[in-house]
C-alpha positions as CSV (number, residue, x, y, z in Angstrom):
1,X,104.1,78.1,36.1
2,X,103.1,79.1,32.3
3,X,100.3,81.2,33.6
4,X,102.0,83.0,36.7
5,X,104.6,84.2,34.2
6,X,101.5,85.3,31.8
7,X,99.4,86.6,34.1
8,X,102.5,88.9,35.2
9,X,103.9,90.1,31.9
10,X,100.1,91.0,31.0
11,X,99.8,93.1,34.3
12,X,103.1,94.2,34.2
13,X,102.5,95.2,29.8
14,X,98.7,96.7,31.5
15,X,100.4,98.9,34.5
16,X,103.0,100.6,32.3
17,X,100.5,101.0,29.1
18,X,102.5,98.9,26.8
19,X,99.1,97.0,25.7
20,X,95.7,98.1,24.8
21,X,94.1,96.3,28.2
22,X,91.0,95.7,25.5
23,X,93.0,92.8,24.9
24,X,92.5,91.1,28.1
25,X,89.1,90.2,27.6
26,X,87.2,87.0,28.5
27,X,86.6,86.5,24.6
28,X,90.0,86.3,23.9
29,X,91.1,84.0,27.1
30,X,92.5,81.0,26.2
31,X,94.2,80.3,28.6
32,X,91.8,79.8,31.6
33,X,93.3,83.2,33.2
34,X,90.7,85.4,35.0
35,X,90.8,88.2,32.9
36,X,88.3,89.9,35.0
37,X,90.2,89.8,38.0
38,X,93.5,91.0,36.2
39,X,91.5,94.5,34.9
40,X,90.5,94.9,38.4
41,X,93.9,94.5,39.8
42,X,95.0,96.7,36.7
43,X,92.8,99.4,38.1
44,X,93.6,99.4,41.6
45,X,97.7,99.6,40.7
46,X,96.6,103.0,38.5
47,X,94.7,104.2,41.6
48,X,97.4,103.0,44.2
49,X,100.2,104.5,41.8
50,X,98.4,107.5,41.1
51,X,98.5,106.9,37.7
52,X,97.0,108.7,34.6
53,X,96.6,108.1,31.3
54,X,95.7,104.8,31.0
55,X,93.3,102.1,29.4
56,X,91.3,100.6,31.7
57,X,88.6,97.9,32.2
58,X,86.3,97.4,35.2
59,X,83.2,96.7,36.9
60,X,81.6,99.1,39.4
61,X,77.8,99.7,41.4
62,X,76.9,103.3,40.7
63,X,76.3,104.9,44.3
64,X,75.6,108.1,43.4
65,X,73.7,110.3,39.9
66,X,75.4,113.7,39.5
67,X,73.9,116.3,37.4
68,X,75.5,116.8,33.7
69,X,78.0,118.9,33.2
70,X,77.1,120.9,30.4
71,X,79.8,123.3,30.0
72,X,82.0,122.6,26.5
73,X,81.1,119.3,25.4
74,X,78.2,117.3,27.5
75,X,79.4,114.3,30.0
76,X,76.8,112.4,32.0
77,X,78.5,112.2,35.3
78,X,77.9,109.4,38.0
79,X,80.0,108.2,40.8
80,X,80.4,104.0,41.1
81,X,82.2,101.8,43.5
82,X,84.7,99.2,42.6
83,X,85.1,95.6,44.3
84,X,87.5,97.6,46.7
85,X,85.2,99.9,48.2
86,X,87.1,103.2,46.2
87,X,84.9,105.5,44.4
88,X,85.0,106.3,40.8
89,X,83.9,109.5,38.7
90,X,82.7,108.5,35.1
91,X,82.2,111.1,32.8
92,X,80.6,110.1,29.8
93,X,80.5,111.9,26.6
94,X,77.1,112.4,25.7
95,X,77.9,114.2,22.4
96,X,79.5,111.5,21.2
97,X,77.6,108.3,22.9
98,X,74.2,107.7,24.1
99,X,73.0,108.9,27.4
100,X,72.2,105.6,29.7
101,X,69.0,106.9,30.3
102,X,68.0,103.8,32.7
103,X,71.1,104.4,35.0
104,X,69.9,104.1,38.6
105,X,71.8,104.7,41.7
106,X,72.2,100.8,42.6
107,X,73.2,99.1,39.1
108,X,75.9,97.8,38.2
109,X,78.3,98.1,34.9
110,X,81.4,97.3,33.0
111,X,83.6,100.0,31.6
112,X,86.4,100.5,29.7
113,X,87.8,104.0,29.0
114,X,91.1,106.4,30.0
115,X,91.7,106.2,34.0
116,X,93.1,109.7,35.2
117,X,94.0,109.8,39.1
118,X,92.7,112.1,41.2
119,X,92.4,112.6,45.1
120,X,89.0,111.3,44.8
121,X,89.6,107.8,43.7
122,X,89.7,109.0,39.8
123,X,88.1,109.9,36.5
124,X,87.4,107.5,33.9
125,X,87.0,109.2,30.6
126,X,86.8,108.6,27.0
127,X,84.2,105.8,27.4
128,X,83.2,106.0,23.9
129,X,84.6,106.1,20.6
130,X,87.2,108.6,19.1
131,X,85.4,110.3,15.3
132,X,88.7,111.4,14.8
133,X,90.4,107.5,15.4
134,X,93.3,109.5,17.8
135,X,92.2,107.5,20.7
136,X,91.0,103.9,21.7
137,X,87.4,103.7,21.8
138,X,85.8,103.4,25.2
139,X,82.4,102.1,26.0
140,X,79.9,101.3,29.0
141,X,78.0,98.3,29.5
142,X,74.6,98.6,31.4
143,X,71.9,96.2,31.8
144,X,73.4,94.3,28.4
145,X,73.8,97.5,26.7
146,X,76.5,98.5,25.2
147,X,76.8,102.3,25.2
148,X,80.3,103.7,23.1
């Protein structure tokens, strides 16, 4: 009953951005909750609620390489799909983080970064760190990698 009432309050705190869902991962799980399930369930309420604005974690295959957008500052642009089948834009800052040169269409990856809701599925954004410190620092993960 302990961890029904935790796993809610955390998804609730998650859903309405009251905690930095950072928080929820596995190395800080004591408590034998599936932290990895609760970002993806996190994620599909933002999408569901068309939600913006908010920290999120996931996991995703990329299904599709889009060309850079180059216009103000540089994003490498690729489409994934989460466990749900819903397509994801990521747009990652290549000014201010690596390019993930080795990305094929067909990997997988974690992320973490701003969800904003689109028609689409979404955007996730800021998936690397802030030089000014005005926003929580994003990052991919990719083949080990950690690209922020």
């Amino acid at each position: 009953m302990k961890k029904l009432l935790l796993i809610a309050v955390l998804l609730g705190a998650a859903y309405f951005g009251l905690i930095d869902s950072s928080w929820l991962s596995t190395e800080n799980n004591q408590t034998g909750v599936n932290f990895e399930k609760v970002s993806e369930t996190v994620l599909e309420h933002a999408i569901a609620g068309k939600k913006s604005n908010l920290q999120v974690e996931g996991y995703g295959t990329v299904t599709r390489i889009l060309p850079d957008d180059n216009k103000g500052s540089r994003h490498q642009r690729f489409i994934i799909t989460i466990s749900s089948g819903k397509t994801l834009l990521i747009s990652h800052n290549i000014d201010l983080a690596p390019r993930i040169d080795s990305l094929k269409t067909g990997d997988t990856l974690e992320f973490y970064g701003e969800y904003e809701w689109n028609p689409q599925g979404g955007v996730i954004h800021w998936t690397h760190h802030d030089p000014a410190g005005r926003h929580t620092p994003g990052w991919i993960i990719h083949k080990g990698k950690k690209y922020e």
